[in-house]
N, C-alpha and C positions, 0 to 999 in steps of 0.2 A: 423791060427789066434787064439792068445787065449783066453781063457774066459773074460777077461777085455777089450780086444781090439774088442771083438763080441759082449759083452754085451752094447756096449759105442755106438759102429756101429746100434745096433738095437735099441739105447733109442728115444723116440716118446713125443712129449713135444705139450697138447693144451693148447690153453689158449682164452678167448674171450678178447675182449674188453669191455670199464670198463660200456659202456651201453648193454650188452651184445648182440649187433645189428652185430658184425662182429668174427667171426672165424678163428683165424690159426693155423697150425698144420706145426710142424717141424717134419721131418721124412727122417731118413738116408741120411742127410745135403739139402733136401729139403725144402721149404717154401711153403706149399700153404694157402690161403685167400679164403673165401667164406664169402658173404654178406645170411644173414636171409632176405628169403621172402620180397617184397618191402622196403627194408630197405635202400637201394643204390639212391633211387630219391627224399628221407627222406631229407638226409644233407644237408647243405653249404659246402662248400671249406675248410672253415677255422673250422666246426666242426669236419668234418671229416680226416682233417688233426690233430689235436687232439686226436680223438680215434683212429687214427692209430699208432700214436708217443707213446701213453701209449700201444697198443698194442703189440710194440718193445718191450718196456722194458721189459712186462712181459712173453714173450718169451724167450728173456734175461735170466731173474731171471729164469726162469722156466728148460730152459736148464745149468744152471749150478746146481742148485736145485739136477735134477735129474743126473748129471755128481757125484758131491760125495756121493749122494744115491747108484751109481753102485760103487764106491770105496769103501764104509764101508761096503757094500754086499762082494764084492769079496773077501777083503780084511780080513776080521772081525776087524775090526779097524773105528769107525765112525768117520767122518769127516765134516768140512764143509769150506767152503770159507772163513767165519771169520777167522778160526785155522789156515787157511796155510797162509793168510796174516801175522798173528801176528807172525809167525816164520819167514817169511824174516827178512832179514838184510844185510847191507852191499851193496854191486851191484845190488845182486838180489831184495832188495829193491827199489833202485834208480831206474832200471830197469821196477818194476810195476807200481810207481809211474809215468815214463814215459811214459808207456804203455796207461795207464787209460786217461791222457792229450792227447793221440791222437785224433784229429778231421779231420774228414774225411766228405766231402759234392761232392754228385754226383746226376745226374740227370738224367730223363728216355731219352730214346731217343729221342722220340719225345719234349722232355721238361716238361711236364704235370706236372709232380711228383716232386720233390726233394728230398733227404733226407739226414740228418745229422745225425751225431756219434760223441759224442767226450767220447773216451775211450768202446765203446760198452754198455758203461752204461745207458748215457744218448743220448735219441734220440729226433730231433724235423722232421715233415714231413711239406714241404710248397706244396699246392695244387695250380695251378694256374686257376684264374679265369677264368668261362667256361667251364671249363674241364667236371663239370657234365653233362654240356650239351651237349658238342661235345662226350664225350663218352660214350659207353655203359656199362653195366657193366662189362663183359667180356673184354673188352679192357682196362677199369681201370685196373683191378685186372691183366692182362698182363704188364700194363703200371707199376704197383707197386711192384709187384714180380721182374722186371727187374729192376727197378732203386735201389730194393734190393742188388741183385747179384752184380750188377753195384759198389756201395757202398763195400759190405764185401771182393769184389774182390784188390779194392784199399786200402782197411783199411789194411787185408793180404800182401801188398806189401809195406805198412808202417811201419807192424808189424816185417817184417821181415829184412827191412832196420836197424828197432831198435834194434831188438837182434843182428845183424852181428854189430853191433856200439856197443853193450855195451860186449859182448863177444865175439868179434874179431873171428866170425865162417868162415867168406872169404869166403861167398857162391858164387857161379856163379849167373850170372843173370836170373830171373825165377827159382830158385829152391826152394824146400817146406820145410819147417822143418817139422822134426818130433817132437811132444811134448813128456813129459818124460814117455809115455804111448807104442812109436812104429807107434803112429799114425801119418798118414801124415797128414800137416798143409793144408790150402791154400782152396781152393772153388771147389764146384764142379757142374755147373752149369747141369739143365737137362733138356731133351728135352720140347720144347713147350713154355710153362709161367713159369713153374718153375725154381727159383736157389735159390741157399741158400750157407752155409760156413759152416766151423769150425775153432776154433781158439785156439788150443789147450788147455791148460788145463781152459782156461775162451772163451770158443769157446761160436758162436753162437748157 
């Protein structure tokens, strides 16, 4: 592996949520959530579906943040998101643009959770009523991590329907792309509560 594709594999992204009452940590395409001290029997449904939906994004921002941090390190060339948008054009443009209007809505398994994507940008999380009560915390935070996974697993199989449509790549069915890095695309769900994704170069 080389130093850009080791450096990308080991990048580690926290971020709390915007009352600082919830923690998550992305780590070599994992996702986990921890609730601060009695913080989890605090919410409503509908608050904490809120601070978990801003919670997204700024894991979001945060792993791509730290995606062209490892790029202007490796590279000596700095970089950021803005600059490589503004240099599309053409397909590759169209192509982002499509990308970003992806909405993607899935749910935990047992129902509890919801959550939506449209383009990895923007996220909303629906909680359904009761839920604080029927669950614990430990089963929330299973129940959220999964409907996680659940989500980036389908957004990746949207994602990749897109590019075989705008660049005519004839993938077989279930196969990963690699983004322009060597990295392979797609989810990698891991044992227990956690999963998580990548989404190449505007990965999770």
């Amino acid at each position: 592996m080389g130093e850009l594709a080791d450096r990308l594999e080991r990048l580690t992204v926290r971020e709390t949520s915007p009352d600082g009452q919830i923690a998550a940590t992305r780590d070599r395409n994992q996702v986990t959530l921890r609730f601060h001290e009695g913080a989890y029997r605090s919410y409503t449904e509908s608050a904490l579906a809120g601070q978990l939906g801003d919670l997204a994004r700024s894991v979001r921002a945060g792993c791509q943040r730290g995606y062209y941090e490892v790029i202007g390190d490796v590279t000596g060339q700095p970089v950021s998101a803005g600059e490589v948008e503004r240099e599309l054009d053409g397909r590759e443009r169209r192509f982002y643009e499509a990308q970003r209007a992806l909405r993607v809505e899935t749910s935990s398994v047992n129902g509890w959770i919801t959550v939506e994507t449209e383009g990895l940008d923007q996220w909303r999380v629906r909680i359904r009523d009761g839920a604080l009560r029927a669950l614990s915390e430990e089963q929330f935070i299973s129940e959220g991590v999964a409907a996680l996974g659940r989500l980036l697993t389908a957004y990746h199989d949207r994602d990749r329907e897109l590019r075989d449509e705008f660049f005519d790549l004839k993938l077989p069915e279930g196969s990963k792309l690699p983004d322009e890095n060597g990295l392979p695309g797609g989810t990698e769900p891991a044992a227990g509560s956690e999963e998580g994704g990548r989404d190449g170069r505007f990965w999770y």
